[in-house]
C-alpha positions as CSV (number, residue, x, y, z in Angstrom):
1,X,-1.7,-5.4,25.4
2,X,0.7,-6.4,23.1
3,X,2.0,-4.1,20.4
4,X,0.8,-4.6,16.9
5,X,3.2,-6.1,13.9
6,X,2.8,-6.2,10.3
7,X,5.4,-8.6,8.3
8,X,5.7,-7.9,4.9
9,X,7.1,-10.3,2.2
10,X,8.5,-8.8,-1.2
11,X,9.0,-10.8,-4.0
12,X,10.9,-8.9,-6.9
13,X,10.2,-10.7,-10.0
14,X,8.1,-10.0,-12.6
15,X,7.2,-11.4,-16.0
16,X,8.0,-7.8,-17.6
17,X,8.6,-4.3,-16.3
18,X,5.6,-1.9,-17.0
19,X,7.2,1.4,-18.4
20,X,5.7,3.6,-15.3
21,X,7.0,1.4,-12.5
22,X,9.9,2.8,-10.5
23,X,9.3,-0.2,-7.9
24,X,12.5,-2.5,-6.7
25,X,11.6,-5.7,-9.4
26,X,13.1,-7.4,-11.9
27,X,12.0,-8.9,-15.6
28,X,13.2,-11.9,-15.1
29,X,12.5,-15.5,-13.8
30,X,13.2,-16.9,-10.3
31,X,15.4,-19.7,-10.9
32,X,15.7,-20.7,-7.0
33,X,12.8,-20.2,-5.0
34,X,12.9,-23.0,-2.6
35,X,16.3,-21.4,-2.0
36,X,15.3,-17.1,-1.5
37,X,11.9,-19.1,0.7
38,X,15.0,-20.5,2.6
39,X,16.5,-17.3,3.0
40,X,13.6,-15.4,4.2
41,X,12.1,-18.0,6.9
42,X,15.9,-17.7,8.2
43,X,14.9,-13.9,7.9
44,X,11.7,-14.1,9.7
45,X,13.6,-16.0,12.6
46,X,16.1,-13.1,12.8
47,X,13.8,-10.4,13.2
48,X,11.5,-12.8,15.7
49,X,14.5,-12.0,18.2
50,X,13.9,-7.8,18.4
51,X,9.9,-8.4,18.8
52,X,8.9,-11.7,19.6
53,X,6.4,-10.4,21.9
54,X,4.7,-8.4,19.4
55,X,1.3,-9.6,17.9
56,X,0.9,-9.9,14.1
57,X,-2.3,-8.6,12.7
58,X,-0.8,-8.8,9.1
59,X,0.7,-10.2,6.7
60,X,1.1,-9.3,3.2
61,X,2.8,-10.5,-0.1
62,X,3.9,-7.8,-2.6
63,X,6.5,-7.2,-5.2
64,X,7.4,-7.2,-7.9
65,X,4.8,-9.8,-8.9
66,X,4.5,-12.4,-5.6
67,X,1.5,-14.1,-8.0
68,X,4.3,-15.7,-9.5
69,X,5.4,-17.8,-6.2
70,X,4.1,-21.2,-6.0
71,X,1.2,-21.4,-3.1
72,X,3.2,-24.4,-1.7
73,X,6.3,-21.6,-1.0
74,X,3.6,-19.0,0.5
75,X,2.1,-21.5,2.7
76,X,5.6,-22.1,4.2
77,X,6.3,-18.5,4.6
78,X,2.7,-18.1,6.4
79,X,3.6,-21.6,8.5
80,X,6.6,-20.0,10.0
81,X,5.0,-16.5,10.5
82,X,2.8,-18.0,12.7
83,X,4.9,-20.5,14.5
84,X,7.2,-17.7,15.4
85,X,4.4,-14.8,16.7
86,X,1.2,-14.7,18.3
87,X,-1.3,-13.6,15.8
88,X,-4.7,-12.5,16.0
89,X,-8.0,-14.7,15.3
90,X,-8.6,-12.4,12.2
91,X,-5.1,-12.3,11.0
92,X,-5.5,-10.4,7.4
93,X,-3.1,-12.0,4.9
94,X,-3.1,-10.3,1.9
95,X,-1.6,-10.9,-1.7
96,X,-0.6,-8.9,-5.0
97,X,-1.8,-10.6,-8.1
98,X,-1.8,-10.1,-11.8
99,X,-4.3,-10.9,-14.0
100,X,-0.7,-12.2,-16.8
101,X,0.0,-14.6,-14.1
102,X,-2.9,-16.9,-13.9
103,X,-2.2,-20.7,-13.6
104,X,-4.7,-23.4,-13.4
105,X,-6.5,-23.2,-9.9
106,X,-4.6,-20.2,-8.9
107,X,-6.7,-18.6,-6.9
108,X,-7.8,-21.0,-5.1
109,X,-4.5,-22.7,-4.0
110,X,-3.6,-19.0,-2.9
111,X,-6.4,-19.2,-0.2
112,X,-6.5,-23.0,0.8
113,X,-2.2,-21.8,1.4
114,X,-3.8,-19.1,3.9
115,X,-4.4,-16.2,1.4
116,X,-7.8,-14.2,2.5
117,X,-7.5,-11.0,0.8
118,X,-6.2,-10.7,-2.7
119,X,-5.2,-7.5,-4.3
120,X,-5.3,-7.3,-8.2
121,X,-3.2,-5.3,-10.3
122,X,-5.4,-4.1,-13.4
123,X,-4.4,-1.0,-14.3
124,X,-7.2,0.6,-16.4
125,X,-10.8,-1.1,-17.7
126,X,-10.2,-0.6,-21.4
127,X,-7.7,-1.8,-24.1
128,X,-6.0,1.3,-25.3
129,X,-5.0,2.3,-21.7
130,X,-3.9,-0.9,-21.0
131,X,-1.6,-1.5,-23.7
132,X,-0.1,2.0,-23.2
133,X,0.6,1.1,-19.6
134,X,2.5,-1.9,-20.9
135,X,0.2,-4.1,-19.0
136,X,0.9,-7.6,-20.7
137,X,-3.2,-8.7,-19.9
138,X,-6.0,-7.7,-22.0
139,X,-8.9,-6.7,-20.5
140,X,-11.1,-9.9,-20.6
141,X,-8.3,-11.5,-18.9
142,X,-9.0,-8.8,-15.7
143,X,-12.6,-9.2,-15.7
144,X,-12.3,-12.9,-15.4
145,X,-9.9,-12.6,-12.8
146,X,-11.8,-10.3,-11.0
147,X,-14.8,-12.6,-11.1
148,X,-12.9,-15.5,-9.6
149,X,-11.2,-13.7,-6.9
150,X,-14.8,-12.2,-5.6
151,X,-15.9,-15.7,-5.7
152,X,-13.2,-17.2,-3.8
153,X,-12.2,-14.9,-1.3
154,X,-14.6,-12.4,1.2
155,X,-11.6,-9.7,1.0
156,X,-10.2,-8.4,-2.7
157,X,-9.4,-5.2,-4.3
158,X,-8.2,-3.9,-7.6
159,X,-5.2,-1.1,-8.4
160,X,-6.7,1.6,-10.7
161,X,-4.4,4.6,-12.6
162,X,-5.9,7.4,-13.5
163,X,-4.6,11.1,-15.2
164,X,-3.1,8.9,-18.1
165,X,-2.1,11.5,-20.9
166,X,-5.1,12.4,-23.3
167,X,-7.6,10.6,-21.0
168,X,-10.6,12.9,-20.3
169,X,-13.2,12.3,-17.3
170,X,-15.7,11.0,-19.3
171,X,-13.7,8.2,-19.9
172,X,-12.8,7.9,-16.1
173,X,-16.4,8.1,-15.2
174,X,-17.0,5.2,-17.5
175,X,-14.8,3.0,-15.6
176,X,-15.3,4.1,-12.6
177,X,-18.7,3.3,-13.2
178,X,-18.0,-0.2,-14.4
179,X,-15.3,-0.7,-11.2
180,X,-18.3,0.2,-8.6
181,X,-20.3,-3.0,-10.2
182,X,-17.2,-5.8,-9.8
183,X,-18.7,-6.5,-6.5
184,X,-14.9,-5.6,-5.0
185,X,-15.1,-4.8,-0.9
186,X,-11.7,-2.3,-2.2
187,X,-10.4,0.2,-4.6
188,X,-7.4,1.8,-4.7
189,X,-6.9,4.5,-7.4
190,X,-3.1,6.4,-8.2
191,X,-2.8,9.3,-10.3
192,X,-0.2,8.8,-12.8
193,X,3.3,10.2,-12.3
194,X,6.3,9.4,-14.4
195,X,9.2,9.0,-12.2
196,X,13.1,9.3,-12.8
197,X,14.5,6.1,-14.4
198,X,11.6,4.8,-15.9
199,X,10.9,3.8,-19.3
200,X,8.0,6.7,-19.4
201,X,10.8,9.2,-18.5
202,X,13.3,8.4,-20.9
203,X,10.6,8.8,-23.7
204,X,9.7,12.0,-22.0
205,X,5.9,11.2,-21.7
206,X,3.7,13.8,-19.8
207,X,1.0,12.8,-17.7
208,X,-2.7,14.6,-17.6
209,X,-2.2,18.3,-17.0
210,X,-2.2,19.1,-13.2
211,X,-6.0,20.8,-13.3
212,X,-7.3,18.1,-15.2
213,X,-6.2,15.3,-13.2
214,X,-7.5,17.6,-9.8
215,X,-11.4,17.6,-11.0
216,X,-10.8,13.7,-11.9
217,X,-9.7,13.3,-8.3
218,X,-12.7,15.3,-7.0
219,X,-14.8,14.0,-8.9
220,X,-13.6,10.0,-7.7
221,X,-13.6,11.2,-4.2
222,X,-16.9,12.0,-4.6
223,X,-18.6,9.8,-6.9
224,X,-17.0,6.5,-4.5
225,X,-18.1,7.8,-1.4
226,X,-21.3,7.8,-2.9
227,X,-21.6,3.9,-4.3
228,X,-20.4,2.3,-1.3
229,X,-16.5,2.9,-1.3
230,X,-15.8,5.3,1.5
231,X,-12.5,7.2,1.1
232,X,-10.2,6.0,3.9
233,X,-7.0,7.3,2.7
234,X,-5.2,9.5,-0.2
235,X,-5.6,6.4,-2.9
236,X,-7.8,3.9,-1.2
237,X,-11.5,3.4,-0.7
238,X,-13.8,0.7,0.5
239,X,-12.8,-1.4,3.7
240,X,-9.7,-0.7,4.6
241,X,-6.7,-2.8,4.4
242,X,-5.2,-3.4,8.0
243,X,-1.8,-3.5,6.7
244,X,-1.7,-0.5,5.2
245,X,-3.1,0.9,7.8
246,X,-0.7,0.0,10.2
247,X,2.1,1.5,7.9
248,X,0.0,5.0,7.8
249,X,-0.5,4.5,11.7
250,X,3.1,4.5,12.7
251,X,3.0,0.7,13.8
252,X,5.9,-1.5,13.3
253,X,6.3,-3.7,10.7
254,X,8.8,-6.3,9.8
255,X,10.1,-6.3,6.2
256,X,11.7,-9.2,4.3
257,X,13.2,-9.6,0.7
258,X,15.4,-7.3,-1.5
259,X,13.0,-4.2,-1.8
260,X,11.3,-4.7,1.6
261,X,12.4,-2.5,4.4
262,X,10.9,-2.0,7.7
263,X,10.5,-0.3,11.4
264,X,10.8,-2.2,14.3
265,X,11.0,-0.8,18.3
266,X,13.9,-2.2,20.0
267,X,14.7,-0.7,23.9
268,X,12.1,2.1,23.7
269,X,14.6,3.1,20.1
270,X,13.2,2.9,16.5
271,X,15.5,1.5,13.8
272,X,14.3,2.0,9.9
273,X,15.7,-1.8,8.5
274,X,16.8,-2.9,5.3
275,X,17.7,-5.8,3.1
276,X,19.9,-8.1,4.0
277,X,19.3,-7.3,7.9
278,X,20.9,-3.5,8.3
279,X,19.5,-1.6,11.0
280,X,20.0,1.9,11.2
281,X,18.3,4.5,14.5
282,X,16.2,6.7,13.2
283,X,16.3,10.3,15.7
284,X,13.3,11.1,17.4
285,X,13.0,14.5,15.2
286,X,13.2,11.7,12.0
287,X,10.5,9.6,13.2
288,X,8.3,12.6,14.2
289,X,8.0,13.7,10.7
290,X,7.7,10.7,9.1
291,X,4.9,9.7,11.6
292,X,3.3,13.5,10.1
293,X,4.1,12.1,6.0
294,X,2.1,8.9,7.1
295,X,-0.4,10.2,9.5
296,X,-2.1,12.7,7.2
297,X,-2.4,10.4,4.7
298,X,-5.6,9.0,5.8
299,X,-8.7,10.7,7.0
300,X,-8.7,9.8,10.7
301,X,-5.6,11.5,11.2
302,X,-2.7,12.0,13.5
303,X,-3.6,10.5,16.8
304,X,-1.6,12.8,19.4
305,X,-1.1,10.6,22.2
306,X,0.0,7.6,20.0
307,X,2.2,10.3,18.3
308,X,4.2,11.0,21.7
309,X,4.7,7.0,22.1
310,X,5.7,6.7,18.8
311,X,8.6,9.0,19.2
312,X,8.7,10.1,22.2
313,X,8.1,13.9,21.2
314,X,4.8,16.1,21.6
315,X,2.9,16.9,19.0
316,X,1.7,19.8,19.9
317,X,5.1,21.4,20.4
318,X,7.3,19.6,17.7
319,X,4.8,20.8,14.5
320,X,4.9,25.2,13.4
321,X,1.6,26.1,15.3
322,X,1.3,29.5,13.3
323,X,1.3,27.4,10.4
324,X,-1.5,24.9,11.4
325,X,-3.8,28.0,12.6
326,X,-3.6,28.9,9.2
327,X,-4.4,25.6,7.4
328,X,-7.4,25.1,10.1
329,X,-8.8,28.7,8.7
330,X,-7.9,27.1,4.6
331,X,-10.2,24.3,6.2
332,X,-7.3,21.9,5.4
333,X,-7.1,20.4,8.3
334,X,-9.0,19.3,11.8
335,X,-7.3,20.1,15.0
336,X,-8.7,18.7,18.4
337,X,-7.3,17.7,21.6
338,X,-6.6,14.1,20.9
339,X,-6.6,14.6,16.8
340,X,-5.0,16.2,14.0
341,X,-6.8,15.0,10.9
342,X,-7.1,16.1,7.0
343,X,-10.2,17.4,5.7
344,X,-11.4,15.5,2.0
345,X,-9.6,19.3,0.5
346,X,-6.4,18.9,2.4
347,X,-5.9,15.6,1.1
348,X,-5.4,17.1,-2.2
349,X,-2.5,19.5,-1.0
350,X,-1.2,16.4,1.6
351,X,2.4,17.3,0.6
352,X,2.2,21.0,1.0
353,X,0.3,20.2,5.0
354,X,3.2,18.3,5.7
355,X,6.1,20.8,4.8
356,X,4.2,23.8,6.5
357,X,3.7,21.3,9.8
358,X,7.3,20.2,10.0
359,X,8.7,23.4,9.3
Protein backbone atom coordinates (compact mmCIF):
# COMPACT_ATOMS: atom_id res chain seq x y z
CA UNK A 1 0.00 0.00 0.00
CA UNK A 2 1.04 3.24 -0.53
CA UNK A 3 2.14 5.53 2.33
CA UNK A 4 -0.23 8.16 3.40
CA UNK A 5 0.43 12.19 2.71
CA UNK A 6 -1.11 15.23 4.04
CA UNK A 7 -0.33 18.65 2.07
CA UNK A 8 -0.88 21.58 3.97
CA UNK A 9 -1.35 25.07 2.47
CA UNK A 10 -0.68 28.22 4.92
CA UNK A 11 -1.78 31.47 3.97
CA UNK A 12 -0.34 34.23 6.38
CA UNK A 13 -2.60 37.13 6.10
CA UNK A 14 -5.08 38.33 8.21
CA UNK A 15 -7.44 41.22 8.40
CA UNK A 16 -6.06 42.03 12.04
CA UNK A 17 -3.87 40.20 14.65
CA UNK A 18 -5.91 38.90 17.67
CA UNK A 19 -3.85 39.90 20.84
CA UNK A 20 -3.39 36.09 21.95
CA UNK A 21 -2.07 34.74 18.66
CA UNK A 22 1.54 33.79 18.50
CA UNK A 23 0.83 32.06 15.01
CA UNK A 24 3.30 33.03 11.82
CA UNK A 25 0.55 35.89 10.11
CA UNK A 26 0.44 39.11 9.17
CA UNK A 27 -2.22 42.22 9.46
CA UNK A 28 -2.06 43.14 6.30
CA UNK A 29 -3.41 42.68 2.71
CA UNK A 30 -2.12 40.28 0.01
CA UNK A 31 -1.35 42.41 -2.73
CA UNK A 32 -0.22 39.45 -5.17
CA UNK A 33 -1.91 36.38 -4.94
CA UNK A 34 -2.06 35.06 -8.35
CA UNK A 35 1.74 35.59 -7.80
CA UNK A 36 2.43 33.56 -3.95
CA UNK A 37 -0.50 30.80 -5.82
CA UNK A 38 2.32 30.76 -8.54
CA UNK A 39 4.91 30.18 -6.13
CA UNK A 40 3.31 27.39 -4.23
CA UNK A 41 2.02 25.17 -7.24
CA UNK A 42 5.86 25.49 -8.24
CA UNK A 43 6.14 24.37 -4.51
CA UNK A 44 3.85 21.51 -4.76
CA UNK A 45 5.88 20.29 -7.90
CA UNK A 46 9.07 20.35 -5.93
CA UNK A 47 8.08 18.35 -3.16
CA UNK A 48 6.09 15.86 -5.79
CA UNK A 49 9.76 14.78 -6.60
CA UNK A 50 10.69 13.17 -2.81
CA UNK A 51 7.10 11.35 -2.65
CA UNK A 52 5.34 11.09 -5.72
CA UNK A 53 4.33 7.67 -4.87
CA UNK A 54 2.71 8.64 -1.72
CA UNK A 55 -1.17 8.90 -1.59
CA UNK A 56 -2.84 12.07 -0.27
CA UNK A 57 -5.63 11.58 2.07
CA UNK A 58 -5.58 15.41 2.96
CA UNK A 59 -5.54 18.54 2.25
CA UNK A 60 -6.00 21.45 4.34
CA UNK A 61 -5.89 25.41 4.10
CA UNK A 62 -4.85 27.30 7.29
CA UNK A 63 -3.14 30.50 8.24
CA UNK A 64 -3.26 33.16 9.10
CA UNK A 65 -6.70 33.64 7.65
CA UNK A 66 -6.81 31.36 4.16
CA UNK A 67 -10.82 32.68 4.10
CA UNK A 68 -9.35 35.58 2.69
CA UNK A 69 -8.11 33.71 -0.71
CA UNK A 70 -10.31 33.85 -3.53
CA UNK A 71 -11.99 30.26 -4.27
CA UNK A 72 -10.80 30.65 -7.90
CA UNK A 73 -6.88 30.55 -6.31
CA UNK A 74 -7.95 27.46 -3.97
CA UNK A 75 -9.42 25.53 -6.71
CA UNK A 76 -6.03 25.90 -8.55
CA UNK A 77 -4.02 24.92 -5.64
CA UNK A 78 -6.51 21.67 -5.18
CA UNK A 79 -6.25 21.17 -9.30
CA UNK A 80 -2.55 20.70 -9.03
CA UNK A 81 -2.63 18.63 -5.79
CA UNK A 82 -4.35 16.23 -7.49
CA UNK A 83 -2.82 16.21 -10.82
CA UNK A 84 0.51 15.67 -9.18
CA UNK A 85 -0.57 12.60 -6.48
CA UNK A 86 -2.87 9.79 -6.31
CA UNK A 87 -5.45 10.66 -3.80
CA UNK A 88 -8.03 8.77 -2.21
CA UNK A 89 -12.00 8.60 -3.20
CA UNK A 90 -12.68 10.39 0.13
CA UNK A 91 -9.97 12.91 0.00
CA UNK A 92 -10.85 15.36 3.14
CA UNK A 93 -10.08 18.97 2.13
CA UNK A 94 -10.41 21.12 4.83
CA UNK A 95 -10.42 25.05 5.29
CA UNK A 96 -10.00 27.81 8.11
CA UNK A 97 -12.53 30.44 8.02
CA UNK A 98 -13.62 33.46 9.86
CA UNK A 99 -16.80 34.58 10.48
CA UNK A 100 -14.92 38.92 9.61
CA UNK A 101 -14.22 37.43 6.29
CA UNK A 102 -17.56 36.70 4.72
CA UNK A 103 -18.11 37.76 1.10
CA UNK A 104 -21.14 37.22 -0.91
CA UNK A 105 -21.64 33.40 -1.65
CA UNK A 106 -18.59 32.54 0.25
CA UNK A 107 -19.31 29.49 1.40
CA UNK A 108 -20.50 28.06 -1.19
CA UNK A 109 -17.82 28.97 -3.84
CA UNK A 110 -15.40 27.40 -1.18
CA UNK A 111 -17.08 23.91 -1.76
CA UNK A 112 -18.04 24.01 -5.52
CA UNK A 113 -13.70 25.02 -5.63
CA UNK A 114 -13.39 21.46 -3.77
CA UNK A 115 -13.69 22.59 -0.05
CA UNK A 116 -15.71 19.66 2.07
CA UNK A 117 -14.87 20.46 5.53
CA UNK A 118 -14.80 23.88 6.86
CA UNK A 119 -13.28 24.87 10.07
CA UNK A 120 -14.61 28.17 11.73
CA UNK A 121 -12.73 30.34 13.96
CA UNK A 122 -15.23 31.82 16.64
CA UNK A 123 -13.57 32.14 19.57
CA UNK A 124 -16.20 32.44 22.37
CA UNK A 125 -20.34 32.47 22.13
CA UNK A 126 -20.89 35.82 23.87
CA UNK A 127 -19.91 39.49 23.25
CA UNK A 128 -17.73 40.42 26.12
CA UNK A 129 -15.33 37.47 25.40
CA UNK A 130 -15.26 38.21 22.05
CA UNK A 131 -14.26 41.65 22.10
CA UNK A 132 -11.63 40.91 24.75
CA UNK A 133 -10.20 38.28 22.38
CA UNK A 134 -9.94 40.97 19.80
CA UNK A 135 -12.04 38.95 17.59
CA UNK A 136 -13.25 41.73 14.89
CA UNK A 137 -16.90 39.58 14.45
CA UNK A 138 -19.76 39.93 16.78
CA UNK A 139 -21.52 37.18 17.66
CA UNK A 140 -24.53 37.18 15.33
CA UNK A 141 -22.04 37.31 12.61
CA UNK A 142 -20.77 33.49 14.03
CA UNK A 143 -24.11 32.15 14.43
CA UNK A 144 -25.02 33.01 10.94
CA UNK A 145 -21.86 31.63 9.69
CA UNK A 146 -22.22 28.72 11.43
CA UNK A 147 -25.68 28.15 10.08
CA UNK A 148 -24.55 28.41 6.52
CA UNK A 149 -21.59 26.23 6.73
CA UNK A 150 -23.84 23.19 8.36
CA UNK A 151 -26.03 23.78 5.43
CA UNK A 152 -23.52 23.66 2.78
CA UNK A 153 -21.13 21.35 3.74
CA UNK A 154 -21.50 17.52 5.61
CA UNK A 155 -18.04 18.21 7.48
CA UNK A 156 -17.51 21.64 9.75
CA UNK A 157 -16.20 22.53 13.04
CA UNK A 158 -15.76 25.58 15.24
CA UNK A 159 -12.48 26.75 17.45
CA UNK A 160 -13.58 27.41 20.97
CA UNK A 161 -11.12 29.20 23.91
CA UNK A 162 -11.81 28.55 27.18
CA UNK A 163 -9.91 29.70 30.85
CA UNK A 164 -10.24 33.34 29.67
CA UNK A 165 -9.46 35.53 32.83
CA UNK A 166 -12.56 36.13 35.24
CA UNK A 167 -14.54 33.53 33.23
CA UNK A 168 -16.26 31.06 35.67
CA UNK A 169 -17.79 27.52 34.55
CA UNK A 170 -21.12 28.57 34.68
CA UNK A 171 -20.48 30.66 31.96
CA UNK A 172 -18.58 27.90 30.03
CA UNK A 173 -21.43 25.47 30.58
CA UNK A 174 -23.67 28.05 28.97
CA UNK A 175 -21.87 27.85 25.81
CA UNK A 176 -20.93 24.78 25.82
CA UNK A 177 -24.42 24.09 26.07
CA UNK A 178 -25.38 26.33 23.15
CA UNK A 179 -22.11 24.85 20.92
CA UNK A 180 -23.63 21.08 21.41
CA UNK A 181 -26.99 22.51 19.59
CA UNK A 182 -25.10 24.22 16.26
CA UNK A 183 -25.59 20.91 14.71
CA UNK A 184 -21.45 20.89 14.09
CA UNK A 185 -20.05 17.09 13.34
CA UNK A 186 -16.61 18.92 15.35
CA UNK A 187 -15.42 20.92 18.29
CA UNK A 188 -12.21 21.85 19.05
CA UNK A 189 -11.69 23.70 22.42
CA UNK A 190 -8.00 25.41 23.68
CA UNK A 191 -7.43 26.60 26.98
CA UNK A 192 -6.05 30.04 26.89
CA UNK A 193 -2.27 30.62 27.28
CA UNK A 194 -0.66 33.94 26.77
CA UNK A 195 2.54 33.34 24.85
CA UNK A 196 5.84 35.42 24.55
CA UNK A 197 5.49 38.22 21.98
CA UNK A 198 2.03 38.72 22.02
CA UNK A 199 -0.03 41.58 22.53
CA UNK A 200 -1.63 39.70 25.80
CA UNK A 201 1.98 39.51 27.11
CA UNK A 202 3.13 42.72 26.81
CA UNK A 203 -0.04 43.94 28.74
CA UNK A 204 0.85 41.23 31.23
CA UNK A 205 -2.73 39.61 31.19
CA UNK A 206 -3.18 36.36 33.23
CA UNK A 207 -5.20 33.69 32.10
CA UNK A 208 -7.80 31.59 34.52
CA UNK A 209 -5.94 30.33 37.48
CA UNK A 210 -4.45 26.71 36.83
CA UNK A 211 -7.23 24.84 39.19
CA UNK A 212 -9.97 26.67 37.74
CA UNK A 213 -9.29 26.06 34.21
CA UNK A 214 -8.57 22.00 35.24
CA UNK A 215 -12.38 21.36 36.56
CA UNK A 216 -13.47 23.52 33.21
CA UNK A 217 -11.47 20.92 31.30
CA UNK A 218 -13.03 18.07 33.21
CA UNK A 219 -15.96 19.12 33.22
CA UNK A 220 -15.88 19.62 28.97
CA UNK A 221 -14.36 16.30 28.64
CA UNK A 222 -17.07 15.04 30.26
CA UNK A 223 -20.16 16.95 29.47
CA UNK A 224 -19.03 16.36 25.29
CA UNK A 225 -18.59 12.87 25.53
CA UNK A 226 -21.90 12.90 26.73
CA UNK A 227 -23.94 14.95 23.82
CA UNK A 228 -22.48 13.34 21.04
CA UNK A 229 -18.79 14.83 20.70
CA UNK A 230 -16.45 12.03 21.66
CA UNK A 231 -13.01 13.19 22.85
CA UNK A 232 -10.52 12.02 20.25
CA UNK A 233 -7.66 14.11 21.16
CA UNK A 234 -6.17 16.78 23.87
CA UNK A 235 -8.46 19.84 22.15
CA UNK A 236 -10.77 18.03 19.75
CA UNK A 237 -14.02 16.20 19.87
CA UNK A 238 -16.57 14.95 17.53
CA UNK A 239 -15.41 13.11 14.21
CA UNK A 240 -12.11 13.45 13.81
CA UNK A 241 -10.25 15.42 11.40
CA UNK A 242 -8.02 13.12 9.13
CA UNK A 243 -5.40 15.65 8.77
CA UNK A 244 -4.80 16.25 12.04
CA UNK A 245 -4.72 12.95 12.68
CA UNK A 246 -2.17 12.21 10.41
CA UNK A 247 0.10 14.89 12.08
CA UNK A 248 -0.57 13.27 15.65
CA UNK A 249 0.08 9.75 13.92
CA UNK A 250 3.50 10.37 12.75
CA UNK A 251 2.49 10.37 8.98
CA UNK A 252 4.18 12.62 6.52
CA UNK A 253 2.92 15.62 5.41
CA UNK A 254 4.01 18.12 2.83
CA UNK A 255 4.02 21.87 4.00
CA UNK A 256 3.79 24.89 1.73
CA UNK A 257 3.83 28.70 2.44
CA UNK A 258 5.88 30.96 4.81
CA UNK A 259 4.75 29.41 8.28
CA UNK A 260 4.17 25.87 6.88
CA UNK A 261 6.70 23.29 7.64
CA UNK A 262 6.60 19.73 7.13
CA UNK A 263 8.04 15.85 7.37
CA UNK A 264 8.58 13.97 4.44
CA UNK A 265 10.56 10.22 4.19
CA UNK A 266 13.18 10.29 1.64
CA UNK A 267 15.57 6.85 1.34
CA UNK A 268 14.18 5.21 4.53
CA UNK A 269 15.60 9.06 6.28
CA UNK A 270 13.19 11.68 7.73
CA UNK A 271 13.86 15.36 7.00
CA UNK A 272 11.74 18.13 9.11
CA UNK A 273 11.23 20.96 5.97
CA UNK A 274 10.76 24.50 5.96
CA UNK A 275 9.87 27.54 3.95
CA UNK A 276 11.37 28.31 1.14
CA UNK A 277 12.35 24.43 0.43
CA UNK A 278 15.18 23.80 3.43
CA UNK A 279 15.45 20.33 4.39
CA UNK A 280 17.08 19.41 7.37
CA UNK A 281 17.62 15.15 8.87
CA UNK A 282 16.06 14.78 11.81
CA UNK A 283 18.18 11.70 14.08
CA UNK A 284 16.31 8.76 14.72
CA UNK A 285 16.56 9.67 18.76
CA UNK A 286 14.70 13.32 17.38
CA UNK A 287 12.02 11.69 15.60
CA UNK A 288 11.41 9.09 18.43
CA UNK A 289 10.40 11.67 20.77
CA UNK A 290 8.54 13.72 18.69
CA UNK A 291 6.58 10.66 17.43
CA UNK A 292 5.96 10.25 21.83
CA UNK A 293 4.85 14.60 21.89
CA UNK A 294 2.37 13.64 19.00
CA UNK A 295 1.36 10.15 19.87
CA UNK A 296 -0.03 10.77 23.35
CA UNK A 297 -1.89 13.43 22.21
CA UNK A 298 -4.81 11.57 21.29
CA UNK A 299 -6.64 8.75 22.95
CA UNK A 300 -5.75 5.82 20.74
CA UNK A 301 -2.25 6.22 21.45
CA UNK A 302 1.20 5.22 20.39
CA UNK A 303 0.96 2.36 18.01
CA UNK A 304 4.39 0.38 18.72
CA UNK A 305 4.97 -1.22 15.49
CA UNK A 306 4.23 1.94 13.48
CA UNK A 307 6.50 3.54 16.01
CA UNK A 308 9.59 1.22 14.97
CA UNK A 309 8.81 2.23 11.14
CA UNK A 310 8.59 5.58 11.82
CA UNK A 311 12.09 5.79 13.18
CA UNK A 312 13.47 3.01 13.01
CA UNK A 313 13.92 2.51 16.97
CA UNK A 314 11.88 0.21 19.49
CA UNK A 315 9.61 1.53 21.59
CA UNK A 316 9.90 -0.58 24.12
CA UNK A 317 13.57 0.04 24.62
CA UNK A 318 14.00 3.77 23.59
CA UNK A 319 11.14 5.15 26.40
CA UNK A 320 12.42 5.04 30.76
CA UNK A 321 10.42 1.71 31.56
CA UNK A 322 10.64 2.42 35.41
CA UNK A 323 9.05 5.52 34.64
CA UNK A 324 6.06 4.11 32.58
CA UNK A 325 5.38 1.34 35.41
CA UNK A 326 4.81 4.12 37.44
CA UNK A 327 2.38 6.18 35.34
CA UNK A 328 0.45 2.72 34.54
CA UNK A 329 -0.01 2.42 38.56
CA UNK A 330 -1.02 6.80 38.46
CA UNK A 331 -3.53 5.20 35.87
CA UNK A 332 -2.07 7.77 33.35
CA UNK A 333 -1.51 5.69 30.85
CA UNK A 334 -2.40 2.16 29.01
CA UNK A 335 0.44 -0.13 28.15
CA UNK A 336 -0.24 -3.31 25.88
CA UNK A 337 1.71 -5.19 23.51
CA UNK A 338 0.89 -3.33 20.38
CA UNK A 339 -0.26 0.09 22.29
CA UNK A 340 0.78 2.70 24.51
CA UNK A 341 -2.22 4.97 25.02
CA UNK A 342 -3.29 7.97 27.52
CA UNK A 343 -6.07 7.43 29.82
CA UNK A 344 -8.94 10.68 29.80
CA UNK A 345 -6.54 11.79 33.35
CA UNK A 346 -3.29 11.53 31.60
CA UNK A 347 -4.35 13.74 29.07
CA UNK A 348 -4.47 16.43 31.55
CA UNK A 349 -0.72 15.92 32.62
CA UNK A 350 0.21 15.06 28.58
CA UNK A 351 3.47 17.20 29.03
CA UNK A 352 4.62 15.74 32.25
CA UNK A 353 3.97 11.66 30.38
CA UNK A 354 6.15 12.84 27.83
CA UNK A 355 9.23 14.11 29.79
CA UNK A 356 9.10 11.09 32.23
CA UNK A 357 8.88 8.64 28.90
CA UNK A 358 11.74 10.33 27.03
CA UNK A 359 13.80 10.64 29.91
Amino acid sequence: MKNPLGIYIHWPFCRSKCPYCNFYSSATKCTNEDTLINQYCQDLEYYHHFNNNNIVRSIFFGGGTPSLLKAQSIEKIINKITSLWSCVPELEISLEANPNSKRPNMFQDFKTAGINRLSLGVQALNEKDLKFLGRTHKLIDALQAIEEITKIFDSHSIDLIYARPEQNLNEWQQELEQAVHLGLTHISLYQLTIEDGTVFAKKDIRPLEENAATEMYIYTQKFLNEHGYPQYEISNFGIPSIHNLGYWRGEDYVGIGDGAHGRIHIDNKIFATTHPRQLEELSSQERAEELIIMGLRILEGIDKQRFKRQCGLKFDTFINQKNLAEMVHQNLVIDTKNKLRPTSSGLLVSDKIIEELCS
